[in-house]
C-alpha positions in Angstrom: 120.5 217.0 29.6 123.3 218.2 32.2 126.7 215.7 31.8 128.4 217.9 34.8 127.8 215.5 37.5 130.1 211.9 35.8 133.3 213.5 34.8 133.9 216.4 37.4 133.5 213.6 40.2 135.6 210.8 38.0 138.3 214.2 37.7 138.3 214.7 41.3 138.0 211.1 42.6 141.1 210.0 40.6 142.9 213.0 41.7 143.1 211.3 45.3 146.9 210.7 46.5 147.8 209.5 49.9 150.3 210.5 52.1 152.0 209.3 55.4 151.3 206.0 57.1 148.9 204.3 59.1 147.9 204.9 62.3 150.4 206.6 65.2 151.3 205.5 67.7 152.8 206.6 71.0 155.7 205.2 72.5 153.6 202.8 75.0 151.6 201.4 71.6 149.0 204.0 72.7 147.1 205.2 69.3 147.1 208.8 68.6 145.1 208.8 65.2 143.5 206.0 63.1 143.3 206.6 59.1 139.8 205.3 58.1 139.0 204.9 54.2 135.7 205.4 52.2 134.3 206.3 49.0 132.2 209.2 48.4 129.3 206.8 46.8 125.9 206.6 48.2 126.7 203.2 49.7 129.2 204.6 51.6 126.1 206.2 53.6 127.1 204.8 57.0 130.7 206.3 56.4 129.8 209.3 55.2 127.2 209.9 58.1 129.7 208.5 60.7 132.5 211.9 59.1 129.2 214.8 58.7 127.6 213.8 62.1 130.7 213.2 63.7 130.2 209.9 65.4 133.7 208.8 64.7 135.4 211.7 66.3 132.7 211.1 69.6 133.4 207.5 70.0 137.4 207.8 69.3 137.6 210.1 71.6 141.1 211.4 71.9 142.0 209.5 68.9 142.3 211.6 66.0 140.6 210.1 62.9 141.8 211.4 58.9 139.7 210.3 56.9 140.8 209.3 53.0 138.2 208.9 50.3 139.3 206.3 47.2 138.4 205.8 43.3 137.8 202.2 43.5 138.6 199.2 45.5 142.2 198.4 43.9 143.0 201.8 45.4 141.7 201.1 48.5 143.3 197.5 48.9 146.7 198.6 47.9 146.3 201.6 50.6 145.6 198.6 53.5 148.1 196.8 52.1 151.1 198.9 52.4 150.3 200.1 55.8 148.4 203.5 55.2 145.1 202.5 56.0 143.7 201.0 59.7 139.9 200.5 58.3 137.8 201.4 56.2 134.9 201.2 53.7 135.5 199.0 50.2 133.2 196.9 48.2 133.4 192.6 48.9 135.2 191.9 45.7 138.4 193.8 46.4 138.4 192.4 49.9 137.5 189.1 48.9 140.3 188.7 46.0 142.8 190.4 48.7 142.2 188.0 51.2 142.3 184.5 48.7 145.7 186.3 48.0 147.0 185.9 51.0 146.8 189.6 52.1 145.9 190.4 55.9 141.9 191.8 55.6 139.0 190.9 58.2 135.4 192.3 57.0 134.0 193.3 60.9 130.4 194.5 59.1 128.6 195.2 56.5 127.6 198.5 55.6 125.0 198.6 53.2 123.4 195.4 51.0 122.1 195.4 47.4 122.7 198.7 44.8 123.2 197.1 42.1 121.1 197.6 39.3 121.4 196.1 35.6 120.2 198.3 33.0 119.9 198.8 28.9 120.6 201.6 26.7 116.6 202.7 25.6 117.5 201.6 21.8 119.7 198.4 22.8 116.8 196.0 22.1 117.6 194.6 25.3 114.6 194.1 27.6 115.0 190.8 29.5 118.4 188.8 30.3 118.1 186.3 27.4 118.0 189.5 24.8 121.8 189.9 25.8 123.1 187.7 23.1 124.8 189.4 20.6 125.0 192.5 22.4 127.5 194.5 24.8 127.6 195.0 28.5 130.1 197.0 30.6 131.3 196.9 34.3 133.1 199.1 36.4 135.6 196.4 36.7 136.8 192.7 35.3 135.4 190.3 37.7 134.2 193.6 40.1 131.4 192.4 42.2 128.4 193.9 39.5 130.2 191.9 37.0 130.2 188.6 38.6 126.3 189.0 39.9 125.3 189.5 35.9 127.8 186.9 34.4 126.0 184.3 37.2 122.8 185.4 35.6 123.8 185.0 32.0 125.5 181.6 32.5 122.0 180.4 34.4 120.2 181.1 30.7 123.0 179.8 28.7 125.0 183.0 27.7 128.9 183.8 28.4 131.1 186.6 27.1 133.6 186.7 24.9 136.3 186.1 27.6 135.3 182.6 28.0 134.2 182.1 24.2 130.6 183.2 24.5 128.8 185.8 22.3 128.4 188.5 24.8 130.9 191.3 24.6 132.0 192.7 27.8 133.6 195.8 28.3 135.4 195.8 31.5 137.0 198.8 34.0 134.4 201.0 32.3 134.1 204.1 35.2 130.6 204.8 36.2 131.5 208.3 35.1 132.2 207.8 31.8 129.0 205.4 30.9 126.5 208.3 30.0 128.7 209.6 27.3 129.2 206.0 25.9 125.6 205.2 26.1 125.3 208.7 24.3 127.2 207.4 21.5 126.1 204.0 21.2 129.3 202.9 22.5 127.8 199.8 24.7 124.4 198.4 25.3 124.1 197.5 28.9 125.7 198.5 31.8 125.8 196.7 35.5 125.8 199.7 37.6 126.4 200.3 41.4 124.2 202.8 43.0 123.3 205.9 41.7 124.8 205.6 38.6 121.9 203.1 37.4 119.2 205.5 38.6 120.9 208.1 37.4 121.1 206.9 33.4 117.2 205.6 34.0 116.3 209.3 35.3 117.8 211.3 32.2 116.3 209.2 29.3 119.0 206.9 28.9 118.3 203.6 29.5 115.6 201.5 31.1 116.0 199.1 34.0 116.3 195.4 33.1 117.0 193.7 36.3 116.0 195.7 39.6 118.3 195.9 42.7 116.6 193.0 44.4 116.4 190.3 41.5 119.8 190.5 40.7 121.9 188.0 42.0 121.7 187.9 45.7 120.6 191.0 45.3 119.7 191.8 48.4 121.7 189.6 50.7 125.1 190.4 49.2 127.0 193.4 50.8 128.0 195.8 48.6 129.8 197.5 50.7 132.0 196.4 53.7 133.9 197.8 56.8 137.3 196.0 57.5 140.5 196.0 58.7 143.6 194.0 59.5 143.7 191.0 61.8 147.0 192.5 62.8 144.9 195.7 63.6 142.4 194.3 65.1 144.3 191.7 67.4 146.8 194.7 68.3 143.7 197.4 69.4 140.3 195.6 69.9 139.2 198.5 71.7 140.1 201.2 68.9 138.0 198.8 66.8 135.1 199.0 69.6 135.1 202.5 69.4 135.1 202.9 65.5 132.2 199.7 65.4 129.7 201.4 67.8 130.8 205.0 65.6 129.6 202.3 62.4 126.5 201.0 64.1 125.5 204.5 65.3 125.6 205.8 61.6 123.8 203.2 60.2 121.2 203.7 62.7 120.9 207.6 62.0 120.8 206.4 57.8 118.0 203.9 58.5 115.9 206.3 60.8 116.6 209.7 58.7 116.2 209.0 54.8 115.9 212.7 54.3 118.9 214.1 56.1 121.2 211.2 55.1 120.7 212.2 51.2 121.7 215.8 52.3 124.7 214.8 54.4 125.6 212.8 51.7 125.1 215.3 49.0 126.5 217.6 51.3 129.8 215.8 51.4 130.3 214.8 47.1 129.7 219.0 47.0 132.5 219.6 49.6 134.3 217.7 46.8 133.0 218.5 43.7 131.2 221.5 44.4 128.4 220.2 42.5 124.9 217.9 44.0 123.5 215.1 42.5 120.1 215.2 41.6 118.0 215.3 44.7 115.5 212.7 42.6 118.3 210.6 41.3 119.9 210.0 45.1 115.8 209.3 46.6 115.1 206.8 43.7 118.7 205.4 44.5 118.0 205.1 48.1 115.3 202.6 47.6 117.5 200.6 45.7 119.8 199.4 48.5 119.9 198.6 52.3 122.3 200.5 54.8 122.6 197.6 57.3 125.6 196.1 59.5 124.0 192.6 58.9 126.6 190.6 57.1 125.6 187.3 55.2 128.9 185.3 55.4 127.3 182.7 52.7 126.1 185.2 50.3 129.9 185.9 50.3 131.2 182.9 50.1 128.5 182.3 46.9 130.1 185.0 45.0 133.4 183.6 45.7 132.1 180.1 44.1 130.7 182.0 41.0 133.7 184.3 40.8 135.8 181.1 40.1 133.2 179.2 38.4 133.1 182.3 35.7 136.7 182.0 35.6 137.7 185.7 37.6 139.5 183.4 40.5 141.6 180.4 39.9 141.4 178.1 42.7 138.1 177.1 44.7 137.9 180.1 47.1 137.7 179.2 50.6 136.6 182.4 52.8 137.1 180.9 56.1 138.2 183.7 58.7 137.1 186.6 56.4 134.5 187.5 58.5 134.4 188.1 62.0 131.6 189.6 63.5 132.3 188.8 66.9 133.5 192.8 67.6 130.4 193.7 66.2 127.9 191.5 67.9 130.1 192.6 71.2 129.0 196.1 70.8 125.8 195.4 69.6 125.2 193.5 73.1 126.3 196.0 74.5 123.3 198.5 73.5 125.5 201.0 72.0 122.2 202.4 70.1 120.8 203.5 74.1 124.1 205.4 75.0 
């Protein structure tokens, strides 16, 4: 079996720097470019078709939009946080725990729901939730949105982890990339994976599927990916946030209407990076295991928040209120962008 594909996108994700600031402007608070984050995941469709199709650059018009892809949410969130992001593409978690921080983040739409899938190594002995006693599980980050949907599952039959006294070892900030070489080794017995990487371990023989995308929790209500910004942002250029929202709704459109062509535009873009393709059955089994929508469900959010702290991964009782605006969206969307 091939092992090209985890660590030669892991090496060239985490090679990422950043450099400069936000966006420019001119000296009558005109803006001259907008810098507009994303990961080059499968969930990151609507981002990734908005760049290949070049929707962005259409609807911005003499805006000049760069474009900045991330290793993980942390990254992301400390990018919009010191000024050298405007927008961008991150998962609810990040966003969530910046925001209950205190830090200045507005989620204006969702961009794709579910893609999360929990699954075994073949020889774990794992084959239902209740079998995880005793056993290991990893996640691609402590309290990371995967790992709060399986903890909330575990805790329903009775079962915690070893962080809050239970018998379930978790192994936290474990990389997607790295988890076919550990399940090789017989390093860990479960993994909560985003979007391909599940499919991916099924596909090559090393592990089976023990929760599918849609019976996880909130599986297919929570976002798993989210575009936002800054209310300073936001309140300071509605109308750059317009444009960027009807480039958004435009690509999701295009993903939901053109499977095909969306796996090859994304493909298309983790090879201008990698110089490698993911398995053309890998990314179509994948695709079936998520939703590329700008629907946002505000209390599927705010849920996750309330397990979040009930598992211990927040501190106080999360309040979410002003997260999400949608009005920006829903503007547009009146607006029949789709018929332009």
């Amino acid at each position: 079996m091939r092992r090209w594909l985890f660590p030669i996108i892991f090496i060239l994700i985490v090679s990422v720097g950043l450099v400069g600031c936000g966006s420019s402007e001119t000296g009558s608070g005109e803006v001259e470019q907008i810098r507009i984050g994303y990961f080059p995941n499968l969930d990151h469709a609507a981002a990734i078709v908005g760049i290949e199709k070049g929707f962005f650059k259409e609807e911005l018009g003499d805006i000049e939009p760069e474009f900045v892809h991330f290793p993980n949410g942390n990254d992301f969130i400390n990018a919009l946080d010191a000024g050298e992001l405007d927008m961008g593409y991150v998962g609810p978690g990040p966003a969530i725990n910046y925001f209950l921080g205190g830090g200045d983040v507005v989620i204006l739409s969702s961009a794709a729901n579910g893609a999360t899938l929990i699954v075994a190594h073949k020889d774990s002995g794992i084959r239902t939730l209740e079998d995880f006693a005793g056993k290991s599980f990893g996640t691609p980050g402590n309290g990371c949105t995967h790992n709060v949907q399986l903890e909330e599952m575990l805790l329903e039959r009775g079962l915690k982890t070893n962080r809050v006294g239970g018998n379930v070892e978790h192994q936290p900030r474990i990389p997607p990339a790295s988890v076919a070489s550990l399940f090789e080794a017989g390093q860990v017995d479960a993994y909560a994976a985003p979007e391909p990487w599940g499919t991916y371990l099924v596909e090559q023989g090393l592990a089976h599927v023990v929760v599918e995308w849609d019976e996880v929790e909130w599986g297919t209500t929570l976002s798993s990916v989210v575009l936002v910004s800054t209310k300073a942002f936001v309140e300071k250029h509605p109308e750059v946030v317009e444009k960027v929202l009807r480039a958004h709704i435009k690509s999701v459109q295009f993903a939901q209407a053109n499977k095909d062509q969306t796996l090859e535009l994304v493909n298309d873009r983790i090879y201008a990076l990698t110089q490698e393709r993911l398995p053309e059955n890998v990314l179509d089994k994948a695709w079936e295991r998520m939703v590329v929508t700008y629907e946002t469900h505000a209390d599927a959010l705010q849920e996750w928040a309330e397990s979040s702290h009930r598992l211990g991964f927040i501190d106080a009782e999360p309040n979410l209120d002003g997260l999400v605006d949608t009005s920006l969206l829903e503007k547009v969307l009146n607006g029949d962008v789709a018929a332009k």
